[in-house]
SEKE-942408 format. One line per field, with one value per atom (N, C-alpha, C): atom name; residue in one letter; x, y, z. Coordinates in steps of 0.05 Angstrom, whole numbers. Example, Ala and Ser with C-alpha at 12.3 -4.5 7.8 and 13.67 -1.06 7.14 Angstrom:
% residues 2
name <- N; CA; C; N; CA; C
resn <- A; A; A; S; S; S
east <- 264; 246; 264; 257; 273; 258
north <- -114; -90; -66; -45; -21; 1
up <- 156; 156; 156; 142; 143; 157
//
This chain:
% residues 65
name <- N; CA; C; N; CA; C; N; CA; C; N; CA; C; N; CA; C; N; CA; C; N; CA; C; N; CA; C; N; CA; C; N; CA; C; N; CA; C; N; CA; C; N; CA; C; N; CA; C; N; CA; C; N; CA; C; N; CA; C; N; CA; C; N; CA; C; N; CA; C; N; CA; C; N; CA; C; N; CA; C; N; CA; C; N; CA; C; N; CA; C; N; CA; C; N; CA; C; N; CA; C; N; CA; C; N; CA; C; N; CA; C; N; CA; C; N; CA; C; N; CA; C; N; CA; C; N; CA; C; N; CA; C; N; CA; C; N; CA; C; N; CA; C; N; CA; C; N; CA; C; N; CA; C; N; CA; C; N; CA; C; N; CA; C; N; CA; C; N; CA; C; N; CA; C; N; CA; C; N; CA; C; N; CA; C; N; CA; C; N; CA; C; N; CA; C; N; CA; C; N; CA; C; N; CA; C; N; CA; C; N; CA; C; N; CA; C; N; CA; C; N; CA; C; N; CA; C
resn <- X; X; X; X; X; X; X; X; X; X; X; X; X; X; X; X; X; X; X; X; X; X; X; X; X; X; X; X; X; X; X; X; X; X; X; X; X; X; X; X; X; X; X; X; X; X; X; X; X; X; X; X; X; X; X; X; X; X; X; X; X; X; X; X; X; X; X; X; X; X; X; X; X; X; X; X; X; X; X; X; X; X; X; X; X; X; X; X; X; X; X; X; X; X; X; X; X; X; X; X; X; X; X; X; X; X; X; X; X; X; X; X; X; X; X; X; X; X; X; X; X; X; X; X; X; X; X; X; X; X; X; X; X; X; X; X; X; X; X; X; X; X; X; X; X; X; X; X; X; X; X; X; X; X; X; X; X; X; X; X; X; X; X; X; X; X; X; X; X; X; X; X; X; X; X; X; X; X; X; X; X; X; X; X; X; X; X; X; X; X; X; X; X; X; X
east <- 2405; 2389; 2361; 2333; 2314; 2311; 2297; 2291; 2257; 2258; 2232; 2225; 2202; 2188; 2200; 2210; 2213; 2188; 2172; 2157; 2135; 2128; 2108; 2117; 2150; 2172; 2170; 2169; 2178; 2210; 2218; 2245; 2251; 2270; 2285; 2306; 2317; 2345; 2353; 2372; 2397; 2415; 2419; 2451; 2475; 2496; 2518; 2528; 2528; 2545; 2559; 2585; 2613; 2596; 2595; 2598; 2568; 2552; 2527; 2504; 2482; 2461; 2440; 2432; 2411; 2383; 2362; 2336; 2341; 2330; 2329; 2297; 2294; 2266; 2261; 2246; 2238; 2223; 2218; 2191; 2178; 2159; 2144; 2165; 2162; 2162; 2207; 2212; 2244; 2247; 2226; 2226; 2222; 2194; 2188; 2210; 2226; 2244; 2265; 2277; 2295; 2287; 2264; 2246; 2250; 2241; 2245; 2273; 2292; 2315; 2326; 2325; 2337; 2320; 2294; 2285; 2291; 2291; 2305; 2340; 2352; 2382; 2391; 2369; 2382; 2383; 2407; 2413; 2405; 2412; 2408; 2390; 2384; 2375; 2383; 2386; 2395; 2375; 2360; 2348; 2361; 2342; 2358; 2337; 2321; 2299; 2291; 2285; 2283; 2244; 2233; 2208; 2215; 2199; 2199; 2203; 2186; 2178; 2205; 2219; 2240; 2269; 2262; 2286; 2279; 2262; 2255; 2269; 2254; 2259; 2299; 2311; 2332; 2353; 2341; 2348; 2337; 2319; 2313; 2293; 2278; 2266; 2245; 2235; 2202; 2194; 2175; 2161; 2163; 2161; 2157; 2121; 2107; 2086; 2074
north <- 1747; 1728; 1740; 1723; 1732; 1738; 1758; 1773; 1754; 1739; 1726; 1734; 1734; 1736; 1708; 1712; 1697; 1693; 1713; 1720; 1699; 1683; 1664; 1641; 1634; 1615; 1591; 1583; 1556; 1559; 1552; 1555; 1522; 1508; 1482; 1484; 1473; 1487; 1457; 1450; 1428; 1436; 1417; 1422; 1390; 1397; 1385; 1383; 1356; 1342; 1321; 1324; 1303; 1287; 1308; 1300; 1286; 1285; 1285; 1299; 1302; 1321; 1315; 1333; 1333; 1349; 1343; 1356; 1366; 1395; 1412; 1416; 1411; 1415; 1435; 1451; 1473; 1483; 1499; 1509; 1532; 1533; 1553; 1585; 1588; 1623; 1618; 1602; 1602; 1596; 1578; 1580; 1594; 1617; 1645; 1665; 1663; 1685; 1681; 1657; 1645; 1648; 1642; 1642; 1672; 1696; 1725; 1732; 1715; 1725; 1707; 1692; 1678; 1696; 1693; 1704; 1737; 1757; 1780; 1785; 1769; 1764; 1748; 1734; 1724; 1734; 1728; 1754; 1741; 1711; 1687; 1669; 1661; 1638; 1622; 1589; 1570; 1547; 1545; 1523; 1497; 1475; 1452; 1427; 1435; 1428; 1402; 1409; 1382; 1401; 1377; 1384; 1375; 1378; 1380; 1356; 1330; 1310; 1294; 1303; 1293; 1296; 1318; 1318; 1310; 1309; 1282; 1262; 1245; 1212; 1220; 1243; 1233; 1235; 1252; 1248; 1224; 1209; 1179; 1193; 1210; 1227; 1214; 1201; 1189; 1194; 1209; 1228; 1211; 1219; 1207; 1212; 1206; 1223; 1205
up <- 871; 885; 890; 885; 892; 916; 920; 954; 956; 982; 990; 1018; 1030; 1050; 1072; 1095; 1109; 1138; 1136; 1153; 1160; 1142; 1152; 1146; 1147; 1146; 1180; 1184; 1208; 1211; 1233; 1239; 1248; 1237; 1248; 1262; 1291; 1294; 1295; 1294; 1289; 1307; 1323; 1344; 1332; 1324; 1322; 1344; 1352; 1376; 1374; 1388; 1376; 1347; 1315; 1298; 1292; 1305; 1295; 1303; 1284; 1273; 1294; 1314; 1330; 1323; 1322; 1328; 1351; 1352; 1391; 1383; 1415; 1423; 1441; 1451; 1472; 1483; 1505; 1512; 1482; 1483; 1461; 1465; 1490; 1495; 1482; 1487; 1484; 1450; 1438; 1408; 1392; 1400; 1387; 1393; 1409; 1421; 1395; 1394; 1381; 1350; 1344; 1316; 1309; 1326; 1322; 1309; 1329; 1326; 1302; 1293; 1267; 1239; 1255; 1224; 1212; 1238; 1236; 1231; 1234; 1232; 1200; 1195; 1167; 1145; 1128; 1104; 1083; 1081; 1056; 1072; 1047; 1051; 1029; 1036; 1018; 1003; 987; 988; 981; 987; 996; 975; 972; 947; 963; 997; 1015; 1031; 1033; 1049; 1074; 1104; 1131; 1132; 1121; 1119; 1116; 1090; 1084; 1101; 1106; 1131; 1153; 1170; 1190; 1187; 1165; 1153; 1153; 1136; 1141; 1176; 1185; 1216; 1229; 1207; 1226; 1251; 1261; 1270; 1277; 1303; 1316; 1338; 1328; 1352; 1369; 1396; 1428; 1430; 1437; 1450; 1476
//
């Protein structure tokens, strides 16, 4: 498997609840903490041949603001 740079990677987290796919949202300082720790902890990575965009639209995904 090719070895790639994860370092200037974005992190998505997904929570599964009773059987469906959640977007998590959070303060900054609890995302970079969490961002550190996924991106230093991961061994693989999988691609999914999906853009940000596209996984939104399929979580059905609309911003609040």
């Amino acid at each position: 498997m090719e070895k790639r740079s994860i370092d200037n990677a974005t992190v998505n987290i997904l929570l599964e609840l009773d059987g469906k796919v959640h977007l998590v949202g959070m303060e900054k300082d609890a995302l970079d903490t969490i961002t550190f720790l996924i991106k230093r902890s991961t061994e693989q990575i999988v691609e999914t041949g999906k853009t940000q965009m596209e996984l939104l639209n399929f979580l059905n995904y609309k911003r609040e603001d």
